[in-house]
PyMOL CGO cylinders between C-alpha atoms (Angstrom):
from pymol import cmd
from pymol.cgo import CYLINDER

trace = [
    CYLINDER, 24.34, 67.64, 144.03, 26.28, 71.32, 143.82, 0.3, 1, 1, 1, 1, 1, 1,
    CYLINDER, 26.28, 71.32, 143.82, 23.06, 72.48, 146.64, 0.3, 1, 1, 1, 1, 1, 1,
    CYLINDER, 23.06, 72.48, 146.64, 23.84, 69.74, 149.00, 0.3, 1, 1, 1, 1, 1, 1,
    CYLINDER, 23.84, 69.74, 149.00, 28.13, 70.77, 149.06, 0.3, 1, 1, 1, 1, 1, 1,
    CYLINDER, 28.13, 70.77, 149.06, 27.00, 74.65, 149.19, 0.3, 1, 1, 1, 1, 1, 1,
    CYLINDER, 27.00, 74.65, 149.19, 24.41, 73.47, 152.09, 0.3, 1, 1, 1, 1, 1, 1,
    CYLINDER, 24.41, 73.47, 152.09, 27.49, 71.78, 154.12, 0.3, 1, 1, 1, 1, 1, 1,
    CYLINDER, 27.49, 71.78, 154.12, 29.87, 74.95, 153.62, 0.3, 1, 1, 1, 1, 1, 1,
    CYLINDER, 29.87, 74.95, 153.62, 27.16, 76.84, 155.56, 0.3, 1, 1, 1, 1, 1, 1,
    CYLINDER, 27.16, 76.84, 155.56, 26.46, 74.39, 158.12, 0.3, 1, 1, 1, 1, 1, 1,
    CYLINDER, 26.46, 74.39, 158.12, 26.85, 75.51, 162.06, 0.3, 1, 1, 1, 1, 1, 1,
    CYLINDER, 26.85, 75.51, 162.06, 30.96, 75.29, 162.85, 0.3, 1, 1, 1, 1, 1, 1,
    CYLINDER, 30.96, 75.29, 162.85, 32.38, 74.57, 159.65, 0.3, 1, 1, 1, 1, 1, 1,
    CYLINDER, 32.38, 74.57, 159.65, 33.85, 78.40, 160.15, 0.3, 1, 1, 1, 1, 1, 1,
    CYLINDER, 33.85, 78.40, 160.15, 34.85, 78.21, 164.00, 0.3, 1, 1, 1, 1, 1, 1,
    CYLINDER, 34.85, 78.21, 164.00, 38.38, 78.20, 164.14, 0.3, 1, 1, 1, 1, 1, 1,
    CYLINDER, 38.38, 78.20, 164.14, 38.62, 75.40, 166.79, 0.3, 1, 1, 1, 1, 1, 1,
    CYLINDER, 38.62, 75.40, 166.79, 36.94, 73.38, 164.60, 0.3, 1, 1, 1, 1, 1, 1,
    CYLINDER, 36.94, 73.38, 164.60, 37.70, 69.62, 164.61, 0.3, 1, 1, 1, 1, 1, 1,
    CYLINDER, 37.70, 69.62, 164.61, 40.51, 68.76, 161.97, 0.3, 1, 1, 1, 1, 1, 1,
    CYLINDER, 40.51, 68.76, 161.97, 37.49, 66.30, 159.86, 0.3, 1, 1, 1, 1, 1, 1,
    CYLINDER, 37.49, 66.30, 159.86, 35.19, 69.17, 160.19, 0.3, 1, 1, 1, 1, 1, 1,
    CYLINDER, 35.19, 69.17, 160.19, 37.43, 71.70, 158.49, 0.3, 1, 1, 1, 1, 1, 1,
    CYLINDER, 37.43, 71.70, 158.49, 38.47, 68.65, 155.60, 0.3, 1, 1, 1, 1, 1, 1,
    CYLINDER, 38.47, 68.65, 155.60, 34.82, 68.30, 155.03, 0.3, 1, 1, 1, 1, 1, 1,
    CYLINDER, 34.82, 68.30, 155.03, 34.28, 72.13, 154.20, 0.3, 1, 1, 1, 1, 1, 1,
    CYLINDER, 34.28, 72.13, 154.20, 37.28, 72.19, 152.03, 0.3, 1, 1, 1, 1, 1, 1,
    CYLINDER, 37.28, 72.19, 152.03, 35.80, 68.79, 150.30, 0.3, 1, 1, 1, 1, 1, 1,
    CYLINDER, 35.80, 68.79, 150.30, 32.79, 70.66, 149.83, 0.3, 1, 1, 1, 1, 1, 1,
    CYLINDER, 32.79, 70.66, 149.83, 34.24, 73.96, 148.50, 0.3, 1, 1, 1, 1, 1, 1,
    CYLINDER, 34.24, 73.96, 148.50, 36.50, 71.76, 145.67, 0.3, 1, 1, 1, 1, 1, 1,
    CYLINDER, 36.50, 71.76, 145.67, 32.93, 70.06, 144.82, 0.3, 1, 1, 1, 1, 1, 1,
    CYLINDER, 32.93, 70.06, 144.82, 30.43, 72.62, 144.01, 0.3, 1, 1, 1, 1, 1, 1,
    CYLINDER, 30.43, 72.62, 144.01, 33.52, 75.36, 142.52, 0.3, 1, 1, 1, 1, 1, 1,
    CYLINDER, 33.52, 75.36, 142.52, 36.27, 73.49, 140.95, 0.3, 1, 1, 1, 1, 1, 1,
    CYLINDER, 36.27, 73.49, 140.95, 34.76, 73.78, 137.27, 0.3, 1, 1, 1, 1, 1, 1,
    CYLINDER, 34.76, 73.78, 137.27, 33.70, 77.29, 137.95, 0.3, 1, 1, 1, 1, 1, 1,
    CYLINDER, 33.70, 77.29, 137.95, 37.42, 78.33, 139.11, 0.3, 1, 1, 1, 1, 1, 1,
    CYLINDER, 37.42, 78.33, 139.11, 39.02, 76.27, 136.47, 0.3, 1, 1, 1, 1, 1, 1,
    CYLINDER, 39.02, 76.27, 136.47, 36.73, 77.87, 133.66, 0.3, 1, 1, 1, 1, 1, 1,
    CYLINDER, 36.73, 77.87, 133.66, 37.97, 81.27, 135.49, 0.3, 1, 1, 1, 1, 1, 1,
    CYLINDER, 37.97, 81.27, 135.49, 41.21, 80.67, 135.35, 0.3, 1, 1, 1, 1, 1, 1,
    CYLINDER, 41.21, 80.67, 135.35, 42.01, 79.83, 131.39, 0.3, 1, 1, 1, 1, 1, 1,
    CYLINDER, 42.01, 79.83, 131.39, 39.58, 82.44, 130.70, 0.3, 1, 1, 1, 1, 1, 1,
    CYLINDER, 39.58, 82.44, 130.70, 41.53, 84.81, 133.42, 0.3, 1, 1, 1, 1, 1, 1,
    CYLINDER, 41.53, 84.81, 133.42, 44.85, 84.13, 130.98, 0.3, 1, 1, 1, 1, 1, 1,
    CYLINDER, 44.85, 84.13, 130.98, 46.05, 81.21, 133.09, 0.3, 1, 1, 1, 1, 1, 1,
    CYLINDER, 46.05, 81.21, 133.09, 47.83, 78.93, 129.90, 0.3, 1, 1, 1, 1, 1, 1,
    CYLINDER, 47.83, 78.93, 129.90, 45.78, 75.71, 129.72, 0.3, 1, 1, 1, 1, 1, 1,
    CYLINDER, 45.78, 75.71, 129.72, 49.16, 73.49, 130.92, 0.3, 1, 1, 1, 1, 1, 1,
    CYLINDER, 49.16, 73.49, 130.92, 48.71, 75.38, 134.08, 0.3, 1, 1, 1, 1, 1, 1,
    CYLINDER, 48.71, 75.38, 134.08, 45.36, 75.54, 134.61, 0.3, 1, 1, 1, 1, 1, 1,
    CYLINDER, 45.36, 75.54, 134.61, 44.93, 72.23, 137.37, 0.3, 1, 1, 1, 1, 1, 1,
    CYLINDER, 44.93, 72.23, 137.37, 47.87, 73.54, 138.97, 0.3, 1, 1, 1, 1, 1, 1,
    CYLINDER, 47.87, 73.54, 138.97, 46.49, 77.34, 139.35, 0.3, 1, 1, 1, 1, 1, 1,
    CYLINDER, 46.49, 77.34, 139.35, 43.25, 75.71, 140.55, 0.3, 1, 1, 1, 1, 1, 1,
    CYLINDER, 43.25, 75.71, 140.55, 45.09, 73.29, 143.03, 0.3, 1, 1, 1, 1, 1, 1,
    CYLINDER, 45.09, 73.29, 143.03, 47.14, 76.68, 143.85, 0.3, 1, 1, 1, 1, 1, 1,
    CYLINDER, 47.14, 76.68, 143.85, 43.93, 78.49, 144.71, 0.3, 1, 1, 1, 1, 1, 1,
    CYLINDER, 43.93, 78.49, 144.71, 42.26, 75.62, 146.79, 0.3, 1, 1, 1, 1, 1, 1,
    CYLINDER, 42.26, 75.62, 146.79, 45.42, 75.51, 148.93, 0.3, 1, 1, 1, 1, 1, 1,
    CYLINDER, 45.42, 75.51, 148.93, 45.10, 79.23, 150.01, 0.3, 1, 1, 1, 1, 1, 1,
    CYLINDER, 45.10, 79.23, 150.01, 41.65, 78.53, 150.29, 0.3, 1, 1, 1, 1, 1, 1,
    CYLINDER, 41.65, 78.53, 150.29, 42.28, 75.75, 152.42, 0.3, 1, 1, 1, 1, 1, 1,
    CYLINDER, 42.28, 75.75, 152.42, 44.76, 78.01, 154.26, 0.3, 1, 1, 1, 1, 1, 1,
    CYLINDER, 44.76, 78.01, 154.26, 42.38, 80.44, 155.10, 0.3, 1, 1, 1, 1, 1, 1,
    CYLINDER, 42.38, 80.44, 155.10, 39.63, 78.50, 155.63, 0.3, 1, 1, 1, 1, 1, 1,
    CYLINDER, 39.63, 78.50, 155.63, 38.63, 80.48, 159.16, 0.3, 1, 1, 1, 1, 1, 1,
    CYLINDER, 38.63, 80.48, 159.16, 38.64, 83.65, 157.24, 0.3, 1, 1, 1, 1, 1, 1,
    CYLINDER, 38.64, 83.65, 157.24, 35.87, 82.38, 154.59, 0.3, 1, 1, 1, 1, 1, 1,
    CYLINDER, 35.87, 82.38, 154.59, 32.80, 83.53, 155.41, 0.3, 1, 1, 1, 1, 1, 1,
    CYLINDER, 32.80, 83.53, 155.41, 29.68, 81.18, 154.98, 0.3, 1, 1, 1, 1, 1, 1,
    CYLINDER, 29.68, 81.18, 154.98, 28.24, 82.07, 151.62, 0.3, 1, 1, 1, 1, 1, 1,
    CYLINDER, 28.24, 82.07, 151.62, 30.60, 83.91, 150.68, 0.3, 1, 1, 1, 1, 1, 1,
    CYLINDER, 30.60, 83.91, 150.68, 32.68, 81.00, 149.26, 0.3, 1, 1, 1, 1, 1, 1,
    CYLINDER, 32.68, 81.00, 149.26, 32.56, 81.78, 145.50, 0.3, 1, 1, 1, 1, 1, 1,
    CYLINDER, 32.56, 81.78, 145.50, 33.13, 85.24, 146.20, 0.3, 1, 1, 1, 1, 1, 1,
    CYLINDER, 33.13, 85.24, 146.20, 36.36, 84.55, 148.13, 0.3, 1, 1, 1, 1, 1, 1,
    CYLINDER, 36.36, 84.55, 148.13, 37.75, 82.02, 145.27, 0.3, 1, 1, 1, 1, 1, 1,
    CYLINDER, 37.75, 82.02, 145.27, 37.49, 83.67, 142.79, 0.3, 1, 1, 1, 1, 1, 1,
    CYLINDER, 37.49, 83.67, 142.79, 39.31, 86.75, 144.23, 0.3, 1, 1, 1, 1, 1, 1,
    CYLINDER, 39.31, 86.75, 144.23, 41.89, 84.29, 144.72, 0.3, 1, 1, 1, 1, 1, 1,
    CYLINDER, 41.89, 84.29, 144.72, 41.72, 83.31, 141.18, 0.3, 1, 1, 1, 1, 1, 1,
    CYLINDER, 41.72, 83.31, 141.18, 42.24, 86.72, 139.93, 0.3, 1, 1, 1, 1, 1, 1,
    CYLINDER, 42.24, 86.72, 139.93, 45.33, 86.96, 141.62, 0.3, 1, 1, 1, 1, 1, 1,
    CYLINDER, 45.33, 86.96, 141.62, 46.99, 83.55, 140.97, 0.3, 1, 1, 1, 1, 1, 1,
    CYLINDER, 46.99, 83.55, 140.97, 46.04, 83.89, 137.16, 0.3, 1, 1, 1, 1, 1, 1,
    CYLINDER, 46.04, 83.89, 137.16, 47.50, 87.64, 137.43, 0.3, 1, 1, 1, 1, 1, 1,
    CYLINDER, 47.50, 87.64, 137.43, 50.67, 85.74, 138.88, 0.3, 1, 1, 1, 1, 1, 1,
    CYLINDER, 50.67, 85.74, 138.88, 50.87, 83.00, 136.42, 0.3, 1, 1, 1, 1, 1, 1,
    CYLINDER, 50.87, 83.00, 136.42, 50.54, 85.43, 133.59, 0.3, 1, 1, 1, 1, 1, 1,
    CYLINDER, 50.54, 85.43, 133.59, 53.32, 87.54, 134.77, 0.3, 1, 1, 1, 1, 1, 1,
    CYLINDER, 53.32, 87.54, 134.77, 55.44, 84.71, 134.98, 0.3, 1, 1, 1, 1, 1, 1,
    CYLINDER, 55.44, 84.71, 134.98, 54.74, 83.45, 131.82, 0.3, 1, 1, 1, 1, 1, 1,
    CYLINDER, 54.74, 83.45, 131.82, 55.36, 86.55, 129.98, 0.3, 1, 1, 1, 1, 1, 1,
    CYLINDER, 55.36, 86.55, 129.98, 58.68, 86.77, 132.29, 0.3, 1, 1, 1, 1, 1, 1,
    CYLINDER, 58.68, 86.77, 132.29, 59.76, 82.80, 131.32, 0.3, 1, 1, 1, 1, 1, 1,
    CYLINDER, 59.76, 82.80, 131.32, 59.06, 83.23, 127.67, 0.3, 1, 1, 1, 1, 1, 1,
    CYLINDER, 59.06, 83.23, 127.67, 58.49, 79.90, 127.66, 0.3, 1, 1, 1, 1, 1, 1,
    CYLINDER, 58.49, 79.90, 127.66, 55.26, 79.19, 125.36, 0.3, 1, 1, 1, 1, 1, 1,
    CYLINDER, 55.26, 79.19, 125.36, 53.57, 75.98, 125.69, 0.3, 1, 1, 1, 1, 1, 1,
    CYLINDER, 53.57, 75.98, 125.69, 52.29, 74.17, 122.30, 0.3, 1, 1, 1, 1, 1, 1,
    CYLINDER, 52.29, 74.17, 122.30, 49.00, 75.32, 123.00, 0.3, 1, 1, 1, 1, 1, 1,
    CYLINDER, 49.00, 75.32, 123.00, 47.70, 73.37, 119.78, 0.3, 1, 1, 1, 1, 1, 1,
    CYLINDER, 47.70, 73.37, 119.78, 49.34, 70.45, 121.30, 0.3, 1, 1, 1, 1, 1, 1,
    CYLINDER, 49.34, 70.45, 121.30, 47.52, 70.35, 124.46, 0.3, 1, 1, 1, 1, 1, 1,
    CYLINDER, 47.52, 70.35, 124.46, 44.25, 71.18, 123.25, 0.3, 1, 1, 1, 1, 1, 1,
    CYLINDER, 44.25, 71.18, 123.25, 44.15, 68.08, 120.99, 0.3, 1, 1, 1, 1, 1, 1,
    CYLINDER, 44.15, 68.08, 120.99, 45.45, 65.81, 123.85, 0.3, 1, 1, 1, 1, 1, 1,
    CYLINDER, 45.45, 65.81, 123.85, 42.47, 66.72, 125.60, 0.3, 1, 1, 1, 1, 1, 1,
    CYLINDER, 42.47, 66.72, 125.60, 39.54, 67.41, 122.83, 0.3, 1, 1, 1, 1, 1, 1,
    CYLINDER, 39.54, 67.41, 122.83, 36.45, 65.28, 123.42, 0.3, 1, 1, 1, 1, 1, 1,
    CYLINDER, 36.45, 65.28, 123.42, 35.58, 66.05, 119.90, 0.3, 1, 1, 1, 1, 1, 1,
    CYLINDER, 35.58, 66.05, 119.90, 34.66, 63.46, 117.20, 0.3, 1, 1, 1, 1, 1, 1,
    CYLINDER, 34.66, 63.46, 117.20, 36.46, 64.93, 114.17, 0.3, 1, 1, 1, 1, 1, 1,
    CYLINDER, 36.46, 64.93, 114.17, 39.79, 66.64, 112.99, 0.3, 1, 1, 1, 1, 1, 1,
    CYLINDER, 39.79, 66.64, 112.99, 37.93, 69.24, 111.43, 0.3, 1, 1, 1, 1, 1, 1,
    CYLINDER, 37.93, 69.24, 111.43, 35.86, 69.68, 114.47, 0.3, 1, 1, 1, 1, 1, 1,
    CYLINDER, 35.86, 69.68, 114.47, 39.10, 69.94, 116.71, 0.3, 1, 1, 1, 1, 1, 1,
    CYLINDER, 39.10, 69.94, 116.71, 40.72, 72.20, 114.27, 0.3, 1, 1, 1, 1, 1, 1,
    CYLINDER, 40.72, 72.20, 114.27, 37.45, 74.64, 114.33, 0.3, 1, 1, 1, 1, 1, 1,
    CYLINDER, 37.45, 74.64, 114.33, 37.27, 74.25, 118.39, 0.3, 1, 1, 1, 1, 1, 1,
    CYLINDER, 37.27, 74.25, 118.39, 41.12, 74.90, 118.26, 0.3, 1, 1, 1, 1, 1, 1,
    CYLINDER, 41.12, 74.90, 118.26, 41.11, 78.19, 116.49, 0.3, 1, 1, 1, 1, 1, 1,
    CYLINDER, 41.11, 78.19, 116.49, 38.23, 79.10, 117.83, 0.3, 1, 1, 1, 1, 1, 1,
    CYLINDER, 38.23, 79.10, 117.83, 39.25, 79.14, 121.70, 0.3, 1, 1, 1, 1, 1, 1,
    CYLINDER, 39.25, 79.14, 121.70, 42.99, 80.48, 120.38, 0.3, 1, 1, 1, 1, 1, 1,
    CYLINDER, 42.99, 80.48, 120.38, 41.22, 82.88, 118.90, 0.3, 1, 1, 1, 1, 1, 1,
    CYLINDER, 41.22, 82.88, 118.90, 38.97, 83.79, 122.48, 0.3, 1, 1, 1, 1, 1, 1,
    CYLINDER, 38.97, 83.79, 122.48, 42.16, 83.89, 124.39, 0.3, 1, 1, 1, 1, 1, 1,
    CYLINDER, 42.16, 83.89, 124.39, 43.91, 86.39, 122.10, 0.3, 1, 1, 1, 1, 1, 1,
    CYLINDER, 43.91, 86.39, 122.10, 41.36, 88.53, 122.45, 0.3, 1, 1, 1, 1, 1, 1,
    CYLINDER, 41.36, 88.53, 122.45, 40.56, 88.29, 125.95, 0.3, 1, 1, 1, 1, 1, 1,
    CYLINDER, 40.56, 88.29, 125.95, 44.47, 88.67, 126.21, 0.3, 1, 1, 1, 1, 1, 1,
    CYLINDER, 44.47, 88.67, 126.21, 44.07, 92.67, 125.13, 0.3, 1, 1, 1, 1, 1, 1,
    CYLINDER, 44.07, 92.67, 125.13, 41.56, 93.03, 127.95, 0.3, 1, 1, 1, 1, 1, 1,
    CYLINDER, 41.56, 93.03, 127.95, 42.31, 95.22, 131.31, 0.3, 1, 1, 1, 1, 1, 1,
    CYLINDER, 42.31, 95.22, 131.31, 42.45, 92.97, 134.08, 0.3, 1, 1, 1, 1, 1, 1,
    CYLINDER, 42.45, 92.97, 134.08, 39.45, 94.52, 135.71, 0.3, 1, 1, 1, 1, 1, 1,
    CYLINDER, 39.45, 94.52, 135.71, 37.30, 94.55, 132.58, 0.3, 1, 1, 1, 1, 1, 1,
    CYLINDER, 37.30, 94.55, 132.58, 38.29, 91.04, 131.69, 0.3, 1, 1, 1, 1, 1, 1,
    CYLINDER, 38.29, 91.04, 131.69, 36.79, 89.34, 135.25, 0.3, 1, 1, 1, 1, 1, 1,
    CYLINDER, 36.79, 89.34, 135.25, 33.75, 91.77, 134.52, 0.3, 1, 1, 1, 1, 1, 1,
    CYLINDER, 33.75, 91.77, 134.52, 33.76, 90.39, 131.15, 0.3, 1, 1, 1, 1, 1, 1,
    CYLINDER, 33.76, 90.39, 131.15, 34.45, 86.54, 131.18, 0.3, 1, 1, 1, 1, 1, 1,
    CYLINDER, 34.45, 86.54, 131.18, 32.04, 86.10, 134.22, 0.3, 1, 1, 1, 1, 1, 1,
    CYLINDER, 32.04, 86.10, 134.22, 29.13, 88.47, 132.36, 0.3, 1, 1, 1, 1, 1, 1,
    CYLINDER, 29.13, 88.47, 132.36, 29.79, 86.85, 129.12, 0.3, 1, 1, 1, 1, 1, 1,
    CYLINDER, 29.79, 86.85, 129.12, 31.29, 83.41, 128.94, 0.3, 1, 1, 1, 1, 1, 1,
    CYLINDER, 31.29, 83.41, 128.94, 30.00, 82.63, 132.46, 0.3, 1, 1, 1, 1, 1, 1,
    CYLINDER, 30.00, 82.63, 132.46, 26.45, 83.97, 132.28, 0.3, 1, 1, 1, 1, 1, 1,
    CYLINDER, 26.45, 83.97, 132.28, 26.60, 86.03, 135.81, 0.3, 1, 1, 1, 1, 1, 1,
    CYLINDER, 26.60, 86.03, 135.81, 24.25, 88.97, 136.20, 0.3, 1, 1, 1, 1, 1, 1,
    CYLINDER, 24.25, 88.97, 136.20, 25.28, 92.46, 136.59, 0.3, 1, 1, 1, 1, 1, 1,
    CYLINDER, 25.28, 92.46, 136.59, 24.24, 92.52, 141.03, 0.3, 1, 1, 1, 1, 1, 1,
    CYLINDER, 24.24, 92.52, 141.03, 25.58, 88.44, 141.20, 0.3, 1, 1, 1, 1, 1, 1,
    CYLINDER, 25.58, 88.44, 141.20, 29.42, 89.92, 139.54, 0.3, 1, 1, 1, 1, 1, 1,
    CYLINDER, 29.42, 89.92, 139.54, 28.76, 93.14, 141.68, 0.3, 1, 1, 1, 1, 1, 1,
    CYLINDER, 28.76, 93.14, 141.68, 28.66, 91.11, 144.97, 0.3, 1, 1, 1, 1, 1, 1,
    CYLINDER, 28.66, 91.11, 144.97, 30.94, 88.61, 143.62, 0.3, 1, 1, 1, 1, 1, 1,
    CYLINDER, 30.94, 88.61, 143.62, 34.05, 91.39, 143.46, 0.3, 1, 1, 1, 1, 1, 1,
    CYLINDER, 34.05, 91.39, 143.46, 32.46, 93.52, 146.12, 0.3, 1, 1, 1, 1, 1, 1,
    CYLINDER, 32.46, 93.52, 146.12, 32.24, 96.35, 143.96, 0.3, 1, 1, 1, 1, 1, 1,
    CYLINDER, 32.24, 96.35, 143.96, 29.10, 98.97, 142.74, 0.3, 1, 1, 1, 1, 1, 1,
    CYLINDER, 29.10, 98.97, 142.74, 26.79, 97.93, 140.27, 0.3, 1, 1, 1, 1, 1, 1,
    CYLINDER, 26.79, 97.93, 140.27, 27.94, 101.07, 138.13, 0.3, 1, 1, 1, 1, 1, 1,
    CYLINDER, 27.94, 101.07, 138.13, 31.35, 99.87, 138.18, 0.3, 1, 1, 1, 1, 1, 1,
    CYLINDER, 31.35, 99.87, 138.18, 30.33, 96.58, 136.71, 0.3, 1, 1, 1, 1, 1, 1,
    CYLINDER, 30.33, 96.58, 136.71, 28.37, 98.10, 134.24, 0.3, 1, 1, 1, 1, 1, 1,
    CYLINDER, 28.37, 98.10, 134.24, 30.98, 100.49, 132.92, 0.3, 1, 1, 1, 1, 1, 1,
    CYLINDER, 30.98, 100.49, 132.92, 33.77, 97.58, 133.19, 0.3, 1, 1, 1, 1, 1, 1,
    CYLINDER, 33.77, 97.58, 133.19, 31.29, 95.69, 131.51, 0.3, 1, 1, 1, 1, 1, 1,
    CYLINDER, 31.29, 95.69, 131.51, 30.75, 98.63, 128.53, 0.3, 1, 1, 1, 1, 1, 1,
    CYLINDER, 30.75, 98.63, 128.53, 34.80, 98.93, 128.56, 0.3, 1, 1, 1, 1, 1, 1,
    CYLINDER, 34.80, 98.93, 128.56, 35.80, 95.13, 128.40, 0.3, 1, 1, 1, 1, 1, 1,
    CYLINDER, 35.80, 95.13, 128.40, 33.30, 95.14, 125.62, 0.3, 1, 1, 1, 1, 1, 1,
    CYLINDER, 33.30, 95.14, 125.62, 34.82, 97.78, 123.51, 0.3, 1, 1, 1, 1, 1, 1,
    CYLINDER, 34.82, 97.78, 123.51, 38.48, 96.42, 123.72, 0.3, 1, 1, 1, 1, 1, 1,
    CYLINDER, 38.48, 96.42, 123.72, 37.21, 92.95, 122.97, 0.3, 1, 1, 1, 1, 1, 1,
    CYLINDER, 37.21, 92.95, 122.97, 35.63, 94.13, 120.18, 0.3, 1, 1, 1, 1, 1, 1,
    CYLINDER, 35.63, 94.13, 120.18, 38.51, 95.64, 119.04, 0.3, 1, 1, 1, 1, 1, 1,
    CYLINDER, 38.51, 95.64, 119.04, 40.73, 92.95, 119.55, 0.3, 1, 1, 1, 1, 1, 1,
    CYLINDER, 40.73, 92.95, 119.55, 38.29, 90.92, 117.73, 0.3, 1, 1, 1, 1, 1, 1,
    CYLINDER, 38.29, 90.92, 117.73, 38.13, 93.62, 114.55, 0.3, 1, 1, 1, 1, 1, 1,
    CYLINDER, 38.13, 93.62, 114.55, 42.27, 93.66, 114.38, 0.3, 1, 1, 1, 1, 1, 1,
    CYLINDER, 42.27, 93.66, 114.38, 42.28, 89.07, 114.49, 0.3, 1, 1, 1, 1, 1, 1,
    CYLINDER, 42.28, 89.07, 114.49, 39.27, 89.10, 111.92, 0.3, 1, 1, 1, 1, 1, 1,
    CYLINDER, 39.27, 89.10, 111.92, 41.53, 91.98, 110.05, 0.3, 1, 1, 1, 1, 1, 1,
    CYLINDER, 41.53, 91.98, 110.05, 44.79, 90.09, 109.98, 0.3, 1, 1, 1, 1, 1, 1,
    CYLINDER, 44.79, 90.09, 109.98, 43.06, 86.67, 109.39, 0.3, 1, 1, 1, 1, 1, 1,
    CYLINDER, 43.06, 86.67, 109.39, 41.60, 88.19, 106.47, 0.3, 1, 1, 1, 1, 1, 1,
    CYLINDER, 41.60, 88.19, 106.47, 45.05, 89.65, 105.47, 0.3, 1, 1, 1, 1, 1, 1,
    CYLINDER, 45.05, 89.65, 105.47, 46.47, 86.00, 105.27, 0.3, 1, 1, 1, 1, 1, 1,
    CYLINDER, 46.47, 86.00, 105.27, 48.19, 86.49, 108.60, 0.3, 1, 1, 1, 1, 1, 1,
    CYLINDER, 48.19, 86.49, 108.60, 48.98, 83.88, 111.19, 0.3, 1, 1, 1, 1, 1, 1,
    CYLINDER, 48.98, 83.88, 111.19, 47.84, 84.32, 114.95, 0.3, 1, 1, 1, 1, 1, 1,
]
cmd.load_cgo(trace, "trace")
């Protein structure tokens, strides 16, 4: 299904700015099909706070929508999630600025598929747990890291993705792993301690 939307964004026009008004609502169709989930995933793991996740990903669809001329056949994913890094820098910042902190235990059970409490509880703390840590992360070694790691992108695909070497992914890469694993030894530190997240 994802093969047929990626075959339409590259189809003959779709990136001619005279296009026809359909033609250009037909690529953006396609572009929400085959990388909604992937930007979503990007964005909570990007720091985006899971109440605002749909909106960030509406947010980034719009520019992409915007700039639809501008995007390049093929290099859709590329494009969106350059976009993503910046809306989920944004919505971060403003966050942090609002102080306003969302129940994040609250939200996740309103929208847990799973079966039992214990099981939510364990999902629960565990993605807490994931964001805190990826929280601590640079914002250039944490894209490295959530798309080399949680996403399962290889080292040239993340390289061409944020246009950069395949050295600098690799020592972004070595970096985001060091201060996650640090972040991880000072949680399982102060879990063991008795303290609270």
């Amino acid at each position: 299904m994802i093969e047929a939307h990626v075959a339409m964004l590259a189809a003959p026009g779709v990136d001619d700015r005279s296009a026809p008004p359909e033609v250009r609502s037909k690529r953006l169709r396609a572009l929400v099909a085959a990388y909604q989930d992937f930007i979503w995933r990007s964005l909570r793991r990007l720091g985006v706070p899971a109440a605002q996740v749909d909106d960030a990903t509406q947010e980034v669809f719009c520019v992409a929508m915007r700039r639809l001329e501008q995007i390049e056949p093929g290099a859709e994913r590329s494009f969106l999630f350059s976009v993503a890094m910046r809306v989920a820098s944004d919505a971060r910042r403003a966050c942090t600025r609002s102080r306003e902190r969302t129940d994040q235990a609250a939200v996740d059970v309103a929208v847990a598929t799973s079966p039992t409490p214990e099981g939510l509880l364990g999902e629960q703390e565990a993605l807490a747990l994931l964001d805190e840590a990826l929280d601590a992360l640079d914002d250039e070694m944490r894209a490295v890291f959530v798309l080399f790691e949680i996403e399962g992108f290889t080292s040239p695909e993340i390289a061409s993705l944020l246009a950069v070497p395949l050295g600098t992914v690799a020592s972004r890469l070595r970096r985001g792993r060091e201060q996650f694993h640090a972040a991880a030894t000072r949680l399982r530190a102060r879990m063991d301690h008795g303290g609270k997240r």
